[in-house]
Structure formats: structure tokens, C-alpha cells
Biopython code that builds the backbone (N, CA, C, O; Angstrom):
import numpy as np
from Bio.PDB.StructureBuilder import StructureBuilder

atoms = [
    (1, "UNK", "N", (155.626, 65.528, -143.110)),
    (1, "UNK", "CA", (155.908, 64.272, -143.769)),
    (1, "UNK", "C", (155.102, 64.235, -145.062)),
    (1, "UNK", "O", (153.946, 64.652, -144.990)),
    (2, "UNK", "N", (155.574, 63.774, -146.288)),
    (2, "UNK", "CA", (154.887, 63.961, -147.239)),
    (2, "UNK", "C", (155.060, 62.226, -147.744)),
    (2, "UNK", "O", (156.115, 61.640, -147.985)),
    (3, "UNK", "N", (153.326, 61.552, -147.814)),
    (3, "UNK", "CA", (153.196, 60.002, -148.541)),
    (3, "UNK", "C", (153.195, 60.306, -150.133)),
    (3, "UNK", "O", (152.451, 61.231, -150.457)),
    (4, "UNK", "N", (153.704, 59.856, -150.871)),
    (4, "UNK", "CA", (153.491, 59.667, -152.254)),
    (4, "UNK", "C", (152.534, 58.363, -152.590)),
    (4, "UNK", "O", (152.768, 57.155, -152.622)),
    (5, "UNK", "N", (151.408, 59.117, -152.815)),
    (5, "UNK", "CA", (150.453, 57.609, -153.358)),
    (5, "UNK", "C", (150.043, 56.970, -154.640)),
    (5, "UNK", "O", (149.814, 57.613, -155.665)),
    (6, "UNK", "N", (149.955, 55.571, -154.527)),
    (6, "UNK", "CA", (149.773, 55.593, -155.960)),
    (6, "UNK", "C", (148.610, 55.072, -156.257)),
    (6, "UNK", "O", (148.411, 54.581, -157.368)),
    (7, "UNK", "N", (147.790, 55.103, -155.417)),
    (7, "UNK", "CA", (146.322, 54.855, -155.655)),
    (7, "UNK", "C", (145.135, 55.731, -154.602)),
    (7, "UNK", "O", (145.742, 56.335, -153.718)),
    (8, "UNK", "N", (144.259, 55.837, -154.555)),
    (8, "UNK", "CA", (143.176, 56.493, -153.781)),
    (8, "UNK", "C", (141.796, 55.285, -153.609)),
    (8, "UNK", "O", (141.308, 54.615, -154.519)),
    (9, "UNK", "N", (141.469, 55.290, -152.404)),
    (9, "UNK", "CA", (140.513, 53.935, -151.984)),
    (9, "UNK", "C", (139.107, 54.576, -151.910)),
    (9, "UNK", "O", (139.038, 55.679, -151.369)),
    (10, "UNK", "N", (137.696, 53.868, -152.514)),
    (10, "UNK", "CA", (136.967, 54.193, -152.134)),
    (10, "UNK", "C", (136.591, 54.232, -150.780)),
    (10, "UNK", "O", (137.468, 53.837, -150.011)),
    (11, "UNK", "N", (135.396, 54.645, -150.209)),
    (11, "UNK", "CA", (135.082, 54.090, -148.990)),
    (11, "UNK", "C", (133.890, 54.947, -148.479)),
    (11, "UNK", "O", (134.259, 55.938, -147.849)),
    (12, "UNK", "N", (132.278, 54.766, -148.630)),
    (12, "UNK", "CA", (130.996, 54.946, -148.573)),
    (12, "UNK", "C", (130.981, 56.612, -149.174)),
    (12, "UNK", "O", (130.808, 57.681, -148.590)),
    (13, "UNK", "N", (131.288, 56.215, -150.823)),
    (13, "UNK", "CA", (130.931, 57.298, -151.767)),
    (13, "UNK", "C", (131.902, 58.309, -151.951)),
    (13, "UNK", "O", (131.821, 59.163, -152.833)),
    (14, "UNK", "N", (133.119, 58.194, -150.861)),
    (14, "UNK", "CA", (134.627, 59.099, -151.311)),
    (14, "UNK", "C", (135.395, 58.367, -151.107)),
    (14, "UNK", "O", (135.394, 57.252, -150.585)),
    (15, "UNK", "N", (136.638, 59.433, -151.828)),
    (15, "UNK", "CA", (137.826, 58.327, -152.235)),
    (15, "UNK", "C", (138.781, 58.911, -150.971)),
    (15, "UNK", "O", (138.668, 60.055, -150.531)),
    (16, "UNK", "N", (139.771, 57.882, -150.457)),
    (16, "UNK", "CA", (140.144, 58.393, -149.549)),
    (16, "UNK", "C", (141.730, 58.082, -149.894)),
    (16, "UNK", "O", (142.102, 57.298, -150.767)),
    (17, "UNK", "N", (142.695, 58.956, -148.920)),
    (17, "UNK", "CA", (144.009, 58.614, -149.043)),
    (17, "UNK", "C", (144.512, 58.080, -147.567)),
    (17, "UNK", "O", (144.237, 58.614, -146.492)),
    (18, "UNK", "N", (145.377, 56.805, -147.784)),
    (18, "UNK", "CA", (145.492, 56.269, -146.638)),
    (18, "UNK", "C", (147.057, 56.476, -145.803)),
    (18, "UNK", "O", (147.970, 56.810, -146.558)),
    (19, "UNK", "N", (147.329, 56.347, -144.700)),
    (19, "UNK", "CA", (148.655, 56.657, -144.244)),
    (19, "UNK", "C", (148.507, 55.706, -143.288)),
    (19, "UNK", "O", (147.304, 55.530, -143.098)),
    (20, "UNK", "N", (149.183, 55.007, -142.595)),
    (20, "UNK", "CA", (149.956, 54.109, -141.582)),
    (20, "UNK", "C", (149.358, 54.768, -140.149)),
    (20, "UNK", "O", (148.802, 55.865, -140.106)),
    (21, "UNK", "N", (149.503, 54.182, -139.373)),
    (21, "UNK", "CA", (149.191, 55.051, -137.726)),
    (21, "UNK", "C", (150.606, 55.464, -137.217)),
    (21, "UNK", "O", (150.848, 56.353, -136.401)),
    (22, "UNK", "N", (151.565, 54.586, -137.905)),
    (22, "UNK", "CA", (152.959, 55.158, -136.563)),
    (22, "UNK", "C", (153.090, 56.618, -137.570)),
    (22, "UNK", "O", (153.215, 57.775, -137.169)),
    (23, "UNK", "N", (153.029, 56.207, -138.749)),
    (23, "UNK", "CA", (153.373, 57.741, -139.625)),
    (23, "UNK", "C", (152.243, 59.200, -139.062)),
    (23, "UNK", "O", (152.494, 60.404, -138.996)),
    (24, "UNK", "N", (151.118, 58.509, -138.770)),
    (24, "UNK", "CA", (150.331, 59.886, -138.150)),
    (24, "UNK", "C", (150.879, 59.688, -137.476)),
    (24, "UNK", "O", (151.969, 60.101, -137.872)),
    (25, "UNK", "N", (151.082, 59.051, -136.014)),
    (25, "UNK", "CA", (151.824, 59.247, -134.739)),
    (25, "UNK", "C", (153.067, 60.278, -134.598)),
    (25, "UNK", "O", (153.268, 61.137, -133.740)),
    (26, "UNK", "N", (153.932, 59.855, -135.874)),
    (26, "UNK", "CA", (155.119, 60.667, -135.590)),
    (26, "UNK", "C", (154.785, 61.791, -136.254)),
    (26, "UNK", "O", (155.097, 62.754, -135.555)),
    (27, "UNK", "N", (154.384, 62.065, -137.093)),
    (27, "UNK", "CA", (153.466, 63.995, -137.249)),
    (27, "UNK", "C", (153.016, 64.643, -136.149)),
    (27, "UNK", "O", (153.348, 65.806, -135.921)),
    (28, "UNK", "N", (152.200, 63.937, -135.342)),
    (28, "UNK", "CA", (151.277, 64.557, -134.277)),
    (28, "UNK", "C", (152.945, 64.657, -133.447)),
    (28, "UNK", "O", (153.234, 65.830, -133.687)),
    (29, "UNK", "N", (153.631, 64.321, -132.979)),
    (29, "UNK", "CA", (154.610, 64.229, -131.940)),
    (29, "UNK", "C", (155.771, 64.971, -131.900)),
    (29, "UNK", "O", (156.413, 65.412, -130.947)),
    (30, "UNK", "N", (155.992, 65.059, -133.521)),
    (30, "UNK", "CA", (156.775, 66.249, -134.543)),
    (30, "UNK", "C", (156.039, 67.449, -134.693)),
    (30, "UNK", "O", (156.712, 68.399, -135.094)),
    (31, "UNK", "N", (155.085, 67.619, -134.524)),
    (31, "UNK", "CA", (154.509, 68.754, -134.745)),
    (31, "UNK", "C", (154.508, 68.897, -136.141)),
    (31, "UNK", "O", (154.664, 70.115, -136.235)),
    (32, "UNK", "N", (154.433, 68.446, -137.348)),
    (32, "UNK", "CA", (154.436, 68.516, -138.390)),
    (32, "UNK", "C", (153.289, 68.299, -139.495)),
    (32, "UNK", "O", (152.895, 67.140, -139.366)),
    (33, "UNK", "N", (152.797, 68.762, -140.230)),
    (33, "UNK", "CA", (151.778, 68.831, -140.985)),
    (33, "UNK", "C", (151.957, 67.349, -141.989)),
    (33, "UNK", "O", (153.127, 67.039, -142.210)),
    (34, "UNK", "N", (151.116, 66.645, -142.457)),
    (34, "UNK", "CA", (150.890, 65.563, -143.449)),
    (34, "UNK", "C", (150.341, 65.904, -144.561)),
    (34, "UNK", "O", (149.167, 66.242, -144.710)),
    (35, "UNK", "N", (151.206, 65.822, -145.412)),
    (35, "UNK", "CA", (150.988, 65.802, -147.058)),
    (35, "UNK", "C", (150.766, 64.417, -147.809)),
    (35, "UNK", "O", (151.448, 63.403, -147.660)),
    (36, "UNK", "N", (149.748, 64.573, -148.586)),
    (36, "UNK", "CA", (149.722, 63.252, -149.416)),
    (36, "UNK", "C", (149.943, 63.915, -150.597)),
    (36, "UNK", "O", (149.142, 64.834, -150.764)),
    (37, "UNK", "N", (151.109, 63.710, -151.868)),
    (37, "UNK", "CA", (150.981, 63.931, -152.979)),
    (37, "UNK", "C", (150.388, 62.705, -153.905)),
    (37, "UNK", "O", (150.911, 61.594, -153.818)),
    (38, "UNK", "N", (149.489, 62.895, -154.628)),
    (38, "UNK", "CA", (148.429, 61.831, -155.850)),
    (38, "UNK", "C", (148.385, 62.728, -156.846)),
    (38, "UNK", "O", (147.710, 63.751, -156.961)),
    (39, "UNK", "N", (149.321, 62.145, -157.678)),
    (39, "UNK", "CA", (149.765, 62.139, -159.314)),
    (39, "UNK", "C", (150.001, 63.958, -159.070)),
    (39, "UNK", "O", (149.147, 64.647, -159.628)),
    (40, "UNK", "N", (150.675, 64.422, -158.583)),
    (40, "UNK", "CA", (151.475, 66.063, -158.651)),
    (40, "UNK", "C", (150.244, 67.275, -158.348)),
    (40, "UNK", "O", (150.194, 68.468, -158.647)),
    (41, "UNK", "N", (148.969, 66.056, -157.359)),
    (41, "UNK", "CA", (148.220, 67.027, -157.050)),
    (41, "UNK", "C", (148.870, 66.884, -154.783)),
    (41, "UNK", "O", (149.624, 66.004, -154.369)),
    (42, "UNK", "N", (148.368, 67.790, -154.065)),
    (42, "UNK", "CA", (148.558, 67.957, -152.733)),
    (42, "UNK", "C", (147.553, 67.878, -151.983)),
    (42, "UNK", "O", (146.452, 68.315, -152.320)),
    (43, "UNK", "N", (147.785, 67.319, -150.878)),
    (43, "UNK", "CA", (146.319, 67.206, -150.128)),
    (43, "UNK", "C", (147.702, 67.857, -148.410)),
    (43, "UNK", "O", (148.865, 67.555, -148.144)),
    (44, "UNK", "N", (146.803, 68.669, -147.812)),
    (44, "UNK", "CA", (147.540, 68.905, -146.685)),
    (44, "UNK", "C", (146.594, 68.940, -145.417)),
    (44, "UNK", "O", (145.594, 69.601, -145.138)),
    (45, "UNK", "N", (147.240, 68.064, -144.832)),
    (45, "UNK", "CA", (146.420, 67.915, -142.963)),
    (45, "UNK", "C", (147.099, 68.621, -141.870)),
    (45, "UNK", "O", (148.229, 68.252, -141.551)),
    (46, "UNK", "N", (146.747, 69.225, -141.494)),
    (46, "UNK", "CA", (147.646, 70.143, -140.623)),
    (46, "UNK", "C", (147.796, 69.384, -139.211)),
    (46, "UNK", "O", (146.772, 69.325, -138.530)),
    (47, "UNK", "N", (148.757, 68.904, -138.796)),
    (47, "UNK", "CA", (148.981, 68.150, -137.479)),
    (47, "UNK", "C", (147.420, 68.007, -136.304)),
    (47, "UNK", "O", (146.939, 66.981, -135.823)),
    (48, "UNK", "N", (146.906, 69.636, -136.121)),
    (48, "UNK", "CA", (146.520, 69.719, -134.997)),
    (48, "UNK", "C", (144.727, 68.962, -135.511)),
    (48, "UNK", "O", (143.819, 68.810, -134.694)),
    (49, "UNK", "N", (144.631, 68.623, -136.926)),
    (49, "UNK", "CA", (143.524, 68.109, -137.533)),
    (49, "UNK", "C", (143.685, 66.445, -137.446)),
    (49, "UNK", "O", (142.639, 65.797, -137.448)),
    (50, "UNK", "N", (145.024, 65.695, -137.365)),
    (50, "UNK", "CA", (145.203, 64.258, -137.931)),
    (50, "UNK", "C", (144.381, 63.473, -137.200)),
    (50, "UNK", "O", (143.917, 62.491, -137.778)),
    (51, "UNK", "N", (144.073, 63.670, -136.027)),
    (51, "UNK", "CA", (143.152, 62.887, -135.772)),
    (51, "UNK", "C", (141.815, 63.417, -135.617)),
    (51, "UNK", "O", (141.223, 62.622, -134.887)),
    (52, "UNK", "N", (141.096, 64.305, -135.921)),
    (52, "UNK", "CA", (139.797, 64.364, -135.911)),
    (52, "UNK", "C", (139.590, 64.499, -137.924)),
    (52, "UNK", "O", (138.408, 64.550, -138.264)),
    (53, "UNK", "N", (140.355, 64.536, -138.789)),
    (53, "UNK", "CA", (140.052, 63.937, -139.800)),
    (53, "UNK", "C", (139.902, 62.238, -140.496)),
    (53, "UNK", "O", (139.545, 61.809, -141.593)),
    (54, "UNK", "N", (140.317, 61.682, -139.381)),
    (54, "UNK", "CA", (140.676, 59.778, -139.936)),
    (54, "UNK", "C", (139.057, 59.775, -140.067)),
    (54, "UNK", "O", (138.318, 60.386, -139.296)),
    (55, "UNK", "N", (138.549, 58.850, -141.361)),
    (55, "UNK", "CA", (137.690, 58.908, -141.544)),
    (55, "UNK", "C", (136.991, 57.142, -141.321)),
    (55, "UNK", "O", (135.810, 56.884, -141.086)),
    (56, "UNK", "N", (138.196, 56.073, -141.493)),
    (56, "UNK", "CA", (138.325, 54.848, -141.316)),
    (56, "UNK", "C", (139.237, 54.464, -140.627)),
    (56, "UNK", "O", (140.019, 55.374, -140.351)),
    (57, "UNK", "N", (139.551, 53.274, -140.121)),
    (57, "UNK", "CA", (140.636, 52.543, -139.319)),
    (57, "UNK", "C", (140.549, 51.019, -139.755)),
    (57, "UNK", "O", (139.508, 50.466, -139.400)),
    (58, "UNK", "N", (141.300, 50.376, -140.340)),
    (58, "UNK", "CA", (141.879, 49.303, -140.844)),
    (58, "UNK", "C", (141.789, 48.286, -139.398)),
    (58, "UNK", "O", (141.888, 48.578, -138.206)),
    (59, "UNK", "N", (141.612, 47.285, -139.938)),
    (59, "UNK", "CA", (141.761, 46.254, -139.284)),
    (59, "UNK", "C", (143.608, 46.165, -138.817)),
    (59, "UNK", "O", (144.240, 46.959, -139.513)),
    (60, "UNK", "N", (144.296, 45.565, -138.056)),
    (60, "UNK", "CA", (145.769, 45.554, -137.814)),
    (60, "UNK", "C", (146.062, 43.880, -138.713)),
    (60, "UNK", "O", (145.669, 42.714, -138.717)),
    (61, "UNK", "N", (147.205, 44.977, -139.513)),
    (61, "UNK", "CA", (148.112, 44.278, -140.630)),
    (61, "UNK", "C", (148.927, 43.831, -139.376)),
    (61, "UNK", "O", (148.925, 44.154, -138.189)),
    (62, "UNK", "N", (149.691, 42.864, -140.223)),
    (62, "UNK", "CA", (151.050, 41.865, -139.565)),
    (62, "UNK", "C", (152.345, 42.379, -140.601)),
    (62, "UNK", "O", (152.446, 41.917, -141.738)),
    (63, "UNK", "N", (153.210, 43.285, -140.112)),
    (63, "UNK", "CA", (154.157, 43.605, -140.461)),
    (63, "UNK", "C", (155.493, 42.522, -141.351)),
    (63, "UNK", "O", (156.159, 41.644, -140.803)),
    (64, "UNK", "N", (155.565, 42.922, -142.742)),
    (64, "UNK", "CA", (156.192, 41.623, -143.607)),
    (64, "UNK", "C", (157.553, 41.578, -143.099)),
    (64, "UNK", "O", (158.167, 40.516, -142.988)),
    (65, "UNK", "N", (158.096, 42.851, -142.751)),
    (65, "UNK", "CA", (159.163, 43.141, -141.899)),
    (65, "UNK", "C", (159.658, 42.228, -140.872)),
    (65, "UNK", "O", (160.432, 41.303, -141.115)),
    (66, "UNK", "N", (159.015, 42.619, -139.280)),
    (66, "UNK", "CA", (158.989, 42.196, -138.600)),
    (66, "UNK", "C", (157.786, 41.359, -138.034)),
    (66, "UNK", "O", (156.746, 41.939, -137.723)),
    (67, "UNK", "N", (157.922, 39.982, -137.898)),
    (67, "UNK", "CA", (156.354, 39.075, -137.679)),
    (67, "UNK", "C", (155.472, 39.885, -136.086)),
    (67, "UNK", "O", (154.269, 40.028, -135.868)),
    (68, "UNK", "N", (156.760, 40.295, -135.176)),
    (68, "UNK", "CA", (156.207, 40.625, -134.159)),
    (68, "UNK", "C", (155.568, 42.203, -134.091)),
    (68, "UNK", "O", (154.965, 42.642, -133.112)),
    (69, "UNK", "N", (155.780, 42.805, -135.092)),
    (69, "UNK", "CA", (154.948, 44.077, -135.563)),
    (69, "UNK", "C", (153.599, 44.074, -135.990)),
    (69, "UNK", "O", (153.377, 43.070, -136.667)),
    (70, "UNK", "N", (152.703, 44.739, -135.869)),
    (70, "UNK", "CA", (151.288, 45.519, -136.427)),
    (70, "UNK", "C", (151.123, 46.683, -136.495)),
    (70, "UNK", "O", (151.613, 47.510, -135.726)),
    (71, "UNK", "N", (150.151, 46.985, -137.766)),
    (71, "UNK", "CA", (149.699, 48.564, -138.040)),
    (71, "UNK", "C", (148.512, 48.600, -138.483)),
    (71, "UNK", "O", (147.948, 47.631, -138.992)),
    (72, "UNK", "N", (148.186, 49.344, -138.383)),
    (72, "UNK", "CA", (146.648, 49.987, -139.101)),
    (72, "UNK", "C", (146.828, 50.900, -139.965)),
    (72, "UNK", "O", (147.896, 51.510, -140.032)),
    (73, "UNK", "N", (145.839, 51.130, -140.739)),
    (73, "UNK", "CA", (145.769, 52.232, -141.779)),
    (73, "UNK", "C", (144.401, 52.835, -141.787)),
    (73, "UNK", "O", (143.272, 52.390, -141.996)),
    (74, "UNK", "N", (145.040, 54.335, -141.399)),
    (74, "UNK", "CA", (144.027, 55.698, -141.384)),
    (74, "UNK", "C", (143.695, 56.012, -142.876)),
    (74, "UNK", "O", (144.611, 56.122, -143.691)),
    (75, "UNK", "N", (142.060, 56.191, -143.325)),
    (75, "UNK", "CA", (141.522, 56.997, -144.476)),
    (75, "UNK", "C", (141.421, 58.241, -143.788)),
    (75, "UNK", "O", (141.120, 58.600, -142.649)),
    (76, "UNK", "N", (141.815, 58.848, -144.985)),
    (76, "UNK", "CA", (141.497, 60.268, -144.808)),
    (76, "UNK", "C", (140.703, 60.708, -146.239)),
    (76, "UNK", "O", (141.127, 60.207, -147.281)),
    (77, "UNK", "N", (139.812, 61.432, -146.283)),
    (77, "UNK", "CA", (139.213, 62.248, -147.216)),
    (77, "UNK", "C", (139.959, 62.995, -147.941)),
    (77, "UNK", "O", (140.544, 63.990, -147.515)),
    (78, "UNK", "N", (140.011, 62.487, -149.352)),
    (78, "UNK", "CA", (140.816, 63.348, -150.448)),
    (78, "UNK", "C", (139.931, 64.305, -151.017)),
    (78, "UNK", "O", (138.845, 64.241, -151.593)),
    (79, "UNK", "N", (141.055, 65.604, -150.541)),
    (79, "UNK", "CA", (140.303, 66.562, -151.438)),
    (79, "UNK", "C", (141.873, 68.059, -151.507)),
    (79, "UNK", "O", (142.300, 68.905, -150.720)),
    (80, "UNK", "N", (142.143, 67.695, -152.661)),
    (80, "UNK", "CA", (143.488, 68.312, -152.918)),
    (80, "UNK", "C", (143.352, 69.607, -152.805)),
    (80, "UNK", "O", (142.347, 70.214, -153.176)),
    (81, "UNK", "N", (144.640, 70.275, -152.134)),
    (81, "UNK", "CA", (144.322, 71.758, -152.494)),
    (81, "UNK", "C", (144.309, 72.738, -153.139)),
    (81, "UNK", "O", (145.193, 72.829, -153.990)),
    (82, "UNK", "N", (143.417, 73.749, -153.019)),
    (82, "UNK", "CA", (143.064, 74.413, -154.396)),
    (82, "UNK", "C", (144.579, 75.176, -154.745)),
    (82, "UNK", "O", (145.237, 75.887, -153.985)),
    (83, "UNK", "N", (144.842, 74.842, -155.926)),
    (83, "UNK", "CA", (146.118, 75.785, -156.941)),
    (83, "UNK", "C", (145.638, 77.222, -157.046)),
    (83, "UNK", "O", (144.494, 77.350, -157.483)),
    (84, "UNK", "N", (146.264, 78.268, -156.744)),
    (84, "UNK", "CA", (145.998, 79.462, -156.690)),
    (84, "UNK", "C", (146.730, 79.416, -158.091)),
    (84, "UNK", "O", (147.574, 78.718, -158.654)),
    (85, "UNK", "N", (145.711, 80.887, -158.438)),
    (85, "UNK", "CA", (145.845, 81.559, -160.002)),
    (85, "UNK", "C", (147.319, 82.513, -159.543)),
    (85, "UNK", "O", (147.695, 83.030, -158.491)),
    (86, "UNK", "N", (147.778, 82.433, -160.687)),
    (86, "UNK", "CA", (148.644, 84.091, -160.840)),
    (86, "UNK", "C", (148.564, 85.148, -159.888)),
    (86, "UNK", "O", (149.273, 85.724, -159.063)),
    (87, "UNK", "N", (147.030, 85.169, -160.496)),
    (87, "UNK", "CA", (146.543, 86.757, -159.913)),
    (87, "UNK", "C", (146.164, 86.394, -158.232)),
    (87, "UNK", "O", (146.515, 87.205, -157.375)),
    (88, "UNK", "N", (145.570, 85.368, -157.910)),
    (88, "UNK", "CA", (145.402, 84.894, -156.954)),
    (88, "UNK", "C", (146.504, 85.270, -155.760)),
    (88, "UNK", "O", (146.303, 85.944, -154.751)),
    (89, "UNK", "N", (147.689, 84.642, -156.181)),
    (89, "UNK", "CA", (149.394, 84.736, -155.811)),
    (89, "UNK", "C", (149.390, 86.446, -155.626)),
    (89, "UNK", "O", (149.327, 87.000, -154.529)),
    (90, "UNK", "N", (149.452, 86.978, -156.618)),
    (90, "UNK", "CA", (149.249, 88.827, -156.940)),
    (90, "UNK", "C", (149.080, 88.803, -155.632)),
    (90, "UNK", "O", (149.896, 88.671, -154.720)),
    (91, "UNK", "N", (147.305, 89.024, -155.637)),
    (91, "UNK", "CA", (146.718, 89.404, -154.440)),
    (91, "UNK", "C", (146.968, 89.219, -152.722)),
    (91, "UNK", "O", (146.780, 90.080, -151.862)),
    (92, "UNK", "N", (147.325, 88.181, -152.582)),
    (92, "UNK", "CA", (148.168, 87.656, -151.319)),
    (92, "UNK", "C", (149.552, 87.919, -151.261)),
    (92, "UNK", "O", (150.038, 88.259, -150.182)),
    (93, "UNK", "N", (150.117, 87.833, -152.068)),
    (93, "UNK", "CA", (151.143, 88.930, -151.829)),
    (93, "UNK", "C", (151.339, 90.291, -151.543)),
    (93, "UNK", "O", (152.094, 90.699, -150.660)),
    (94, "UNK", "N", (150.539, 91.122, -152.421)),
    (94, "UNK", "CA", (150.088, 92.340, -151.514)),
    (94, "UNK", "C", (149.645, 92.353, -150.957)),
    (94, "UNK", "O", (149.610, 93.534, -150.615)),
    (95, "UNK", "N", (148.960, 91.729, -150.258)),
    (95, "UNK", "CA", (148.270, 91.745, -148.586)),
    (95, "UNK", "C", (149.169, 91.796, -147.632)),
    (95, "UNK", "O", (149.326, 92.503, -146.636)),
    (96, "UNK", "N", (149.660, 91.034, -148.051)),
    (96, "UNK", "CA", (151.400, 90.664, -147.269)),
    (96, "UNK", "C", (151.766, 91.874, -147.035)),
    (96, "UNK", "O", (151.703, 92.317, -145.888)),
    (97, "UNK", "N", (152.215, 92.630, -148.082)),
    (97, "UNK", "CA", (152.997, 93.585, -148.023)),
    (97, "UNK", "C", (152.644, 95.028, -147.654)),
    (97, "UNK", "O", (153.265, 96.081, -147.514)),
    (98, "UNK", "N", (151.571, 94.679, -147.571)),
    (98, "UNK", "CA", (150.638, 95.979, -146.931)),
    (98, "UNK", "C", (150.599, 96.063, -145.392)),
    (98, "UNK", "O", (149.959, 96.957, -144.838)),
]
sb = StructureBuilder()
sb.init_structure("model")
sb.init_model(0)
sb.init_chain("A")
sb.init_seg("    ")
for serial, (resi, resn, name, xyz) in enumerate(atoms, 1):
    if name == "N":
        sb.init_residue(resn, " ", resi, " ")
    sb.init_atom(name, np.array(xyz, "f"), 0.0, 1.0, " ", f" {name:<3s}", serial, name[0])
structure = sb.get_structure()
């Protein structure tokens, strides 16, 4: 699942990126990895990490949707992943191929 964000929250000296709980829920259940893209950079959580990375837990929102709904919102620690060089790419590719 990939969130598109358009802001990043502090929270005791890092900035964090936040996602919903049913949205982790259905990753962990999908087996699927969580992407946050912030401004065409990537941050990737690999399913079997989503919950031992939440770094905060939100108080439970009241859904504008539905009145009889609630959610919380998970911080997670932003820290995008590193862009491999050219040569970088090169090198792992021949590894590959070796």
C-alpha cells in the first residue's frame, strides 16, 4: 500500500510519517509492505516490521464518514530510502548475475 503525504509531524525530536491503523491492519493481513511517498522521496516498512516500528498512537478520532466509526493514527519514523547511484545499480546487478 503506498500513503502519499503531504506533511511530516514532529514528535520528541523526529519527524514522523503517519498512517491510519485499519491501513496498517490491512498490510499486516495482505502481507504487503507500506510505502509512504513525501514529496517523490520513499520510505518503505516491510509488513513483518509495522508493528514493532509505530513509534506513537493517537488518541481515537471519530470518523467524519461514519459517526459510529473510530481510528487512530500510527507515527512512524521518517527516514527515506537511500537512492542508489548508477554505479551502485552496476554493482548489484552483477551480483545478480553472477
Amino acid at each position: 500500500m503506498i500513503i502519499k503525504l503531504q506533511k511530516l509531524y514532529p514528535h520528541q525530536g523526529y519527524l514522523t510519517a503517519r498512517a491510519r491503523d485499519y491501513q496498517v491492519a490491512k498490510c499486516i493481513k495482505a502481507k504487503q509492505d507500506l510505502y509512504f511517498d513525501f514529496h517523490d522521496k520513499i520510505m518503505t516498512i516491510p509488513y513483518k516490521q509495522l508493528k514493532s516500528r509505530i513509534i506513537e498512537k493517537s488518541e481515537p478520532f471519530q470518523s467524519m464518514f461514519n459517526p459510529n466509526q473510530t481510528y487512530r493514527t500510527y507515527g512512524f519514523k521518517w527516514s527515506a530510502d537511500k537512492v542508489m547511484t548508477k554505479e551502485e545499480e552496476l554493482m548489484r546487478f552483477s551480483r545478480l548475475c553472477l
